[in-house]
N, C-alpha and C positions, 0 to 999 in steps of 0.2 A: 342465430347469431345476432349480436348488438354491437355498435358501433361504440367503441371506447370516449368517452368522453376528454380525455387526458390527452391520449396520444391516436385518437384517432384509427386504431386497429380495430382488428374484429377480434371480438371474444364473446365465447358460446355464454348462455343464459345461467347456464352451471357454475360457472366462474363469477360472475358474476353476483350472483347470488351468496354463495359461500366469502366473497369477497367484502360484501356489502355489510354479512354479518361479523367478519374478524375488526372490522372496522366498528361498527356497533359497540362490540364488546371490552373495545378500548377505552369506550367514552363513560365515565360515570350517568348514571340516569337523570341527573338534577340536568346535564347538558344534554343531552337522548330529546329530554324532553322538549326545553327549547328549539330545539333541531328540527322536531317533528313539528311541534308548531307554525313555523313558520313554512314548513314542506306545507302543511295545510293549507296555508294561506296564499303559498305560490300556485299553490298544485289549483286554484278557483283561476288565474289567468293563463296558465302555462302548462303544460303537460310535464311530470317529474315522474320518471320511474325508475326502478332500479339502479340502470346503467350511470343516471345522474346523479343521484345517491349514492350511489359509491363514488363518482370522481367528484364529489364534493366534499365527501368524509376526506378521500385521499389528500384533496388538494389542502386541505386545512389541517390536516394529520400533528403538525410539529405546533402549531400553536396552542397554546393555554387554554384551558375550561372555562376562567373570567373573561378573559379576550374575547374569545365566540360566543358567551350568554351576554358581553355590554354592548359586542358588534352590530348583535339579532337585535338587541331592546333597541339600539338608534335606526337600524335599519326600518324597524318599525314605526319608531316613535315618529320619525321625519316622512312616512310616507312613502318608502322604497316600492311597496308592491304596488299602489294605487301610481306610483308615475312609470310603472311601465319595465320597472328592475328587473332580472331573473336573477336566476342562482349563481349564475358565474358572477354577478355584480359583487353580492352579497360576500361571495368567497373573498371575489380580491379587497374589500373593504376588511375581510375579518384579517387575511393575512399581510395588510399593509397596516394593518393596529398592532399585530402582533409581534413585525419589523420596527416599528416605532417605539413600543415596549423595551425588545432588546436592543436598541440600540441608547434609550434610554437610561437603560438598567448599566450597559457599558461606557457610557458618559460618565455616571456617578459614580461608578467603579473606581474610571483613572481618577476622578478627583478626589476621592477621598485617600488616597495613596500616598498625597502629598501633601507638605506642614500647607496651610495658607498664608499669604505673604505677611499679615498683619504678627503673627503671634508668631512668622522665622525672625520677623525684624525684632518684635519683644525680646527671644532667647538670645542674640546675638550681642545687643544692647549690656542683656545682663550679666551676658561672659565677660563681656570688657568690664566692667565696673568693679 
C-alpha cells in the first residue's frame, strides 16, 4: 500500500501503477520528456517514486503542454532544485501559470467584444454629420 499524494489515502501499488501510466499516456512525448527530466534531477536530492508521479501528473492534468515545458525551463533556469524545491513546488508554480494564462486569455476575450472608446466616438461623430 502507498500513501496518496493528493488526498492522502491508501492505494495498493497496482493502482497506482496503472494510474501513473493513463496519465503518461495523455501527455505528448516532447512533454513526457521534460517531465522526466526534471524527475531526474529532483529524484539526486529528493526521493520520487511512483506514488509522486502520478499525484504530480494528476495535479497538473488540466494545464497546457507549453505551460508545463516554460514552467520546468524557469523552474530550472532560476535554480529550483539547487535551493532546496521539490515537486509539490514545481506543480503549484506550473498550475498558478496555467491560471494566469487563462485568466489572461479571458481578459482579452471580454475586450475584444467591445467597439474601443476612440473609434465608438468616431462612428457616432459620423452619423451625425
Amino acid at each position: 500500500m502507498a500513501k496518496c499524494p493528493l488526498c492522502n489515502g491508501k492505494v495498493s501499488k497496482k493502482n497506482v501503477k496503472a494510474r501513473l501510466n493513463s496519465l503518461r499516456l495523455a501527455r505528448p512525448p516532447k512533454i513526457l520528456n521534460a517531465i522526466d527530466k526534471v524527475f531526474d534531477k529532483l529524484s539526486k536530492h529528493w526521493t520520487i517514486d511512483d506514488t509522486i508521479k502520478a499525484g504530480f501528473l494528476a495535479d497538473i492534468e488540466q494545464v497546457e503542454g507549453t505551460i508545463i515545458i516554460d514552467s520546468i525551463r524557469k523552474f530550472v533556469n532560476k535554480g529550483g532544485i539547487e535551493q532546496g524545491y521539490n515537486i509539490k513546488y514545481l506543480a503549484g508554480i506550473i498550475k498558478n501559470e496555467g491560471k494566469r494564462v487563462l485568466l489572461r486569455r479571458e481578459w482579452e476575450r471580454k475586450n475584444l467584444d467591445r467597439i474601443p472608446p476612440k473609434l465608438k466616438d468616431l462612428n457616432e461623430k459620423s452619423r451625425i454629420n
